[in-house]
C-alpha positions in Angstrom: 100.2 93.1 69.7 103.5 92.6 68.0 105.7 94.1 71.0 103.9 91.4 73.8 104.3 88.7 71.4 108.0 89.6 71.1 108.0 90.0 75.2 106.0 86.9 75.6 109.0 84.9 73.3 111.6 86.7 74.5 110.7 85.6 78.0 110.2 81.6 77.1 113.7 81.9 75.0 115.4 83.3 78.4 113.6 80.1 80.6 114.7 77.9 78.0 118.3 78.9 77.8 118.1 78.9 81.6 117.1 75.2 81.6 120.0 74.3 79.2 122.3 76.4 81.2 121.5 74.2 84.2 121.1 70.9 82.3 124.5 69.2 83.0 124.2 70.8 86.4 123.1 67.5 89.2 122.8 68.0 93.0 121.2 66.2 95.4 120.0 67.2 98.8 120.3 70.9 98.4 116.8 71.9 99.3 114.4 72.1 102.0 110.7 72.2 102.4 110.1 69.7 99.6 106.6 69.5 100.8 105.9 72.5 98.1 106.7 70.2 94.9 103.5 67.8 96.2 101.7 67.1 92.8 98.2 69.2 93.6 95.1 68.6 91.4 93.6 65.4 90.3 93.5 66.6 86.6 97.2 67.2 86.8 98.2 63.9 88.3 96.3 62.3 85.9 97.8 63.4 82.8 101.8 62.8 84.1 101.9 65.6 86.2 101.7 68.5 83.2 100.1 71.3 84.5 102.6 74.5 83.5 100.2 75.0 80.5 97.0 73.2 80.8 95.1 74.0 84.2 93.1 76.5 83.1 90.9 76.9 86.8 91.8 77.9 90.3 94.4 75.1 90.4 96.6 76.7 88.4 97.5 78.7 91.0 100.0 76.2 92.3 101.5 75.3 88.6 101.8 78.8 86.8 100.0 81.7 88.2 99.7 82.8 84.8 97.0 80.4 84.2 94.4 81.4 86.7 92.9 84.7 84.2 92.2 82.6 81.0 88.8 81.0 83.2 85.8 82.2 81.8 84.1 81.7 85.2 83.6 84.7 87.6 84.5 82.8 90.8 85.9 79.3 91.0 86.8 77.5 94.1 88.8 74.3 94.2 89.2 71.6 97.0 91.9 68.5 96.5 92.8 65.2 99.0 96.0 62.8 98.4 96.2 60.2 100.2 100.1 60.0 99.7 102.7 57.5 100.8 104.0 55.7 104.5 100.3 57.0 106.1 101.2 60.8 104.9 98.4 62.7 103.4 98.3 66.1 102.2 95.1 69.0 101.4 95.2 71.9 99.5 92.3 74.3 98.9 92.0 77.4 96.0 89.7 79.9 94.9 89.9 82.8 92.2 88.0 86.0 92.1 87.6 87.9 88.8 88.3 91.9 89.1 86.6 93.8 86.1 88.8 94.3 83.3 91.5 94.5 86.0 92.5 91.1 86.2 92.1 88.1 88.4 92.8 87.4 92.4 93.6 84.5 94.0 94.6 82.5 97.1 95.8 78.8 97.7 96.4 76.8 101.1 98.4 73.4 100.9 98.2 71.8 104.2 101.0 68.5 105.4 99.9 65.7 107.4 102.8 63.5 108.1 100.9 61.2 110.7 102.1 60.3 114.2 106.0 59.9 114.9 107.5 57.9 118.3 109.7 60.0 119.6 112.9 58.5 121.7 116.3 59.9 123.1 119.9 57.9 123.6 120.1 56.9 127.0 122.7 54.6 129.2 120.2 51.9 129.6 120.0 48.6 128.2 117.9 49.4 125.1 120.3 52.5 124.5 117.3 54.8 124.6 114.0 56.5 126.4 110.9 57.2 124.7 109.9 60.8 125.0 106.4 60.3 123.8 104.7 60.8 120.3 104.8 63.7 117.7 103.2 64.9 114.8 105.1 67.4 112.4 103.2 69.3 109.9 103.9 71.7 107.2 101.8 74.4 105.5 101.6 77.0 102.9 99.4 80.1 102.4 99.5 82.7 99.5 98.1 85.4 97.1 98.1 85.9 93.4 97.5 87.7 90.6 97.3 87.4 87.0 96.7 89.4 84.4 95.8 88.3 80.5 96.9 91.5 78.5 95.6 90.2 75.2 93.7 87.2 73.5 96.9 85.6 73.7 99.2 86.1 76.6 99.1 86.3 79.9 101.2 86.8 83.5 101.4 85.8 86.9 102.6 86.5 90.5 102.1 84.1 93.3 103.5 85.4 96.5 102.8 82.7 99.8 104.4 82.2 102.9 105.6 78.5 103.7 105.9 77.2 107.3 107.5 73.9 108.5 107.1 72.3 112.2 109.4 69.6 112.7 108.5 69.9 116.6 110.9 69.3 119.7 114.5 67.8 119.5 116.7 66.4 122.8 119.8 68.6 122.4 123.0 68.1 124.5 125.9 70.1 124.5 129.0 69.9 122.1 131.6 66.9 123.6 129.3 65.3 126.2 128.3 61.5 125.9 125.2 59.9 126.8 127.2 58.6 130.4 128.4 62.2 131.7 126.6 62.2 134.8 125.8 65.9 134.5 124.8 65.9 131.0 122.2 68.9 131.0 119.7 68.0 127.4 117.3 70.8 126.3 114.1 70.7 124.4 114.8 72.3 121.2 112.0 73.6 119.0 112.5 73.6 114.9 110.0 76.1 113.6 110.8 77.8 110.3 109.3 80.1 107.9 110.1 81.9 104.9 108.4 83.6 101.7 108.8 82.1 98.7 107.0 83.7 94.5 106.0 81.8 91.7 106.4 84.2 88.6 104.8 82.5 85.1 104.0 83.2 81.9 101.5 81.9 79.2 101.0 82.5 75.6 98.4 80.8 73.1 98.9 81.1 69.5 95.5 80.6 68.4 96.0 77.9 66.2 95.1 74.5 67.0 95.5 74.0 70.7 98.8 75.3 70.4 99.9 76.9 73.2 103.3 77.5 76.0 103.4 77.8 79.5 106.6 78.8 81.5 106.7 79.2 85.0 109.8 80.1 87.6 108.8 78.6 91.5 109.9 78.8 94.8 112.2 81.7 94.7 113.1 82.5 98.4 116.0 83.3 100.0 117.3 80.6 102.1 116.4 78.9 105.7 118.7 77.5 107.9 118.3 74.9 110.8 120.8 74.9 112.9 124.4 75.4 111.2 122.6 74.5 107.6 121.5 76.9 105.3 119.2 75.5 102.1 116.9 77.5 100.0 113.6 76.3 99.2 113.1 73.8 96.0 113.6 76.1 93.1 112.6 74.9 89.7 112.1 76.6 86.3 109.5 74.6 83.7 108.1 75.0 80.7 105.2 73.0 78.7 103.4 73.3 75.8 100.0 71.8 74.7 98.7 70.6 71.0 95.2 69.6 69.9 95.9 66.9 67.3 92.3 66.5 66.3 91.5 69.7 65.2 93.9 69.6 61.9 91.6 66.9 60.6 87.9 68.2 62.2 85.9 71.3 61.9 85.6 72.7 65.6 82.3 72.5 67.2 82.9 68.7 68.4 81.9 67.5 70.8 85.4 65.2 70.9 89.0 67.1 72.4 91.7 65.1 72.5 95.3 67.6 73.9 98.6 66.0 74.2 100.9 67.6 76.1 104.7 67.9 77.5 107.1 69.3 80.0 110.2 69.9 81.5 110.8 70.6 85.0 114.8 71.7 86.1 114.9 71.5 89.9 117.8 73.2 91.5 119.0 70.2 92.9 118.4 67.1 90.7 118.5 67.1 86.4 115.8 67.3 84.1 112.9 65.6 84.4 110.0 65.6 81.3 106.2 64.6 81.3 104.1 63.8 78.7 100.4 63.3 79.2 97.0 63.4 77.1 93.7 63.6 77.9 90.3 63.1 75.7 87.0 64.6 76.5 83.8 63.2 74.6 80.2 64.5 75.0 81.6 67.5 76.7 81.7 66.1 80.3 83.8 63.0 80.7 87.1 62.9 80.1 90.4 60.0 80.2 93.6 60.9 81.1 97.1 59.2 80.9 100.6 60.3 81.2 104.2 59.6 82.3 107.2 61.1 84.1 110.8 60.3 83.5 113.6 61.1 86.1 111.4 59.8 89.1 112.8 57.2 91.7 109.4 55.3 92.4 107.2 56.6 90.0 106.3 57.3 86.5 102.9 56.4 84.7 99.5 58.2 86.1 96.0 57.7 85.0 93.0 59.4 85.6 89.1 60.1 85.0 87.0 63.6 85.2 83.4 63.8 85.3 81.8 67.7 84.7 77.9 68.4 85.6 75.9 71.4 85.9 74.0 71.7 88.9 71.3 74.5 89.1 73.4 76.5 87.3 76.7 75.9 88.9 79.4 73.9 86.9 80.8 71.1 89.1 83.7 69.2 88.4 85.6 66.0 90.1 88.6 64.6 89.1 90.9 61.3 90.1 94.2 60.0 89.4 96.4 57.3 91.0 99.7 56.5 90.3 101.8 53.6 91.2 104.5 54.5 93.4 106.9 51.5 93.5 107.4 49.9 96.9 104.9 52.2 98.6 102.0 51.1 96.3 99.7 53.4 94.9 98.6 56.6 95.6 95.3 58.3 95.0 94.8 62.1 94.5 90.8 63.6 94.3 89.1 67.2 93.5 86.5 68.8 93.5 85.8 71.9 91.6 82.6 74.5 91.5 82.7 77.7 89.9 80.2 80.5 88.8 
C-alpha cells in the first residue's frame, strides 16, 4: 500500500512540474483536430467543465480513463447531444463493461456535425468566383480503454482511439498560374486524415472527506500533416482535485453532498486555463451544479441540473447544462445515462 501511494504521488508531482515547466510557454494555432477538446457530458459542463477527477461513470472515459473502474455498476452505457455554436452540433456515445477482479473495459464514439458549407472557386467572371455546390465536413473519433483500480485508493488508465477528420474536396491549381491562364488545369483534391492518439490518467482518493486527485495526459499522437503543414493533435496535461466540505461538520449517512472542485488544464498551444465548479445533491436524486472557466475567449460560467431515478431496477440518469457563449449565444449540452 505504501509503495502505490508513493507511485500514485510520485506520478501527480511529475504532471505538476510538467504543468509549471510549460506555464510561461503560449502558442497559438499549433494544433489540429480541436474537435477532440469538445466538453462531453452534461454533468461536466455543468459544473465549469471539471471532470479530471469527478466523473465517476462511462463518461469518464473521455476526461481520465482512470475514472471509468471506481463505478460500482456492472455495465453502464452513456449517450450525450450539444447543440453547439454557428448550427454545429456534436454526439458522443460510451459504455463500460466490468471484467471480474480484472478490471474495467470500455469504448467511446464522439461524432462532428459541422452543418452544410457553400462551396465556391475563384473564377475570371464578374463575381470573381463559381459555385461548386454544397459540402458537409465531419469529424469522428472511436476508441478502447482500460482501467484498472489496484487498491481502495488508486487507480489507472489507458484510452487508445483513432481520430478521423474529412474536410472534403478542395479546387487545387498548380504553383504560379492565375485564375486568367487560359490553360489553367484545377484538380479536385480530397483532405482526409487520420491518426491515433492515448489518453493515459491517474486517480487517487485519500479516504478522507471527499478528498481526492485526478491527473490525466491527452491526445498524445504523433503529428498530421495537410499539405506542407505538419501539427500534432491538441495535447494537454490536467490535473483536479475534489473536496466534500460538508462532511467535516456532518456525520455521513446524509442524504445532502455538496463537492467543490478545481482544475487546471495546460494545452500545448495556449496557457493555463483553471475551472472551478460545485455541485449539491439532496434527497439522493437531484442535484444543482455551477461552475466557471478562466482563460476562455467566449465563455466562462456553466450551470446545470441532474435528475437520478430507478426504473425496474435500472438506475437512470439525465443531466443538462448550458453555458453562455458570448456572441454565439448559448449553448445546451444533454445526457442520458443507464447502468446495471
Amino acid at each position: 500500500m505504501k509503495r502505490i501511494t508513493q507511485y500514485g504521488m510520485l506520478l501527480a508531482g511529475w504532471l505538476c512540474g510538467l504543468t509549471i515547466s510549460q506555464a510561461q510557454i503560449v502558442k497559438k494555432a499549433q494544433v489540429g483536430f480541436r474537435f477532440l477538446e469538445n466538453p462531453v457530458s452534461a454533468e461536466v459542463v455543468g459544473r465549469g467543465g471539471v471532470g479530471v477527477a469527478t466523473t465517476l461513470n462511462s463518461m469518464g472515459i473521455f476526461w481520465n480513463p482512470a475514472l471509468i473502474s471506481w463505478g460500482e455498476q456492472t455495465i453502464d452505457v452513456t449517450l450525450h447531444h450539444t447543440q453547439w455554436i454557428a448550427d454545429i452540433s456534436y454526439e458522443a456515445a460510451s459504455g463500460t463493461v466490468r471484467i471480474g477482479d480484472v478490471g474495467v473495459v470500455g469504448m467511446s464514439m464522439l461524432w462532428m456535425d459541422y452543418g452544410v458549407f457553400h462551396g465556391t472557386q475563384r473564377a475570371p467572371n464578374t463575381e470573381g468566383f463559381i459555385e461548386t455546390g454544397n459540402f458537409t465536413p465531419y469529424a469522428y473519433a472511436v476508441g478502447i480503454s482500460f482501467s484498472q483500480k489496484v487498491s481502495d485508493r488508486f487507480s489507472y488508465g489507458v484510452h487508445i482511439k483513432h481520430a478521423t477528420q474529412d474536410l472534403r474536396y478542395a479546387s487545387v491549381a498548380p504553383t504560379g498560374t492565375t485564375i486568367d491562364d487560359p490553360n489553367l488545369s484545377v484538380t479536385r483534391r480530397k483532405y482526409k486524415e487520420g491518426e491515433f492518439a492515448a489518453d493515459i490518467g491517474a486517480y487517487y482518493d485519500f479516504l478522507y472527506n471527499g478528498i481526492k486527485f485526478g491527473a490525466t495526459l491527452q491526445n498524445i499522437s504523433r503529428e498530421v500533416r495537410y499539405e506542407n503543414n505538419p501539427f500534432p493533435l491538441p495535447f494537454a496535461v490536467s490535473f483536479g482535485a475534489t473536496v466534500e466540505p460538508l462532511r467535516f461538520f456532518l456525520e455521513e449517512g446524509t442524504h445532502e453532498t455538496l463537492i467543490l472542485s478545481f482544475e487546471s488544464r495546460h494545452p500545448r498551444d495556449f496557457k493555463e486555463k483553471l475551472k472551478l465548479g460545485a455541485e449539491f445533491m439532496f434527497l439522493e436524486r437531484f442535484t444543482l451544479r455551477s461552475g466557471y472557466a478562466t482563460n476562455y475567449d467566449e465563455r466562462g460560467f456553466s450551470a446545470g441540473v441532474g435528475v437520478r431515478h430507478e426504473l425496474e431496477g435500472f438506475p437512470l440518469r439525465f443531466d443538462y447544462a448550458f453555458q453562455p457563449f458570448g456572441i454565439f449565444g448559448t449553448v445546451h449540452h444533454f445526457s442520458l445515462g443507464v447502468s446495471y
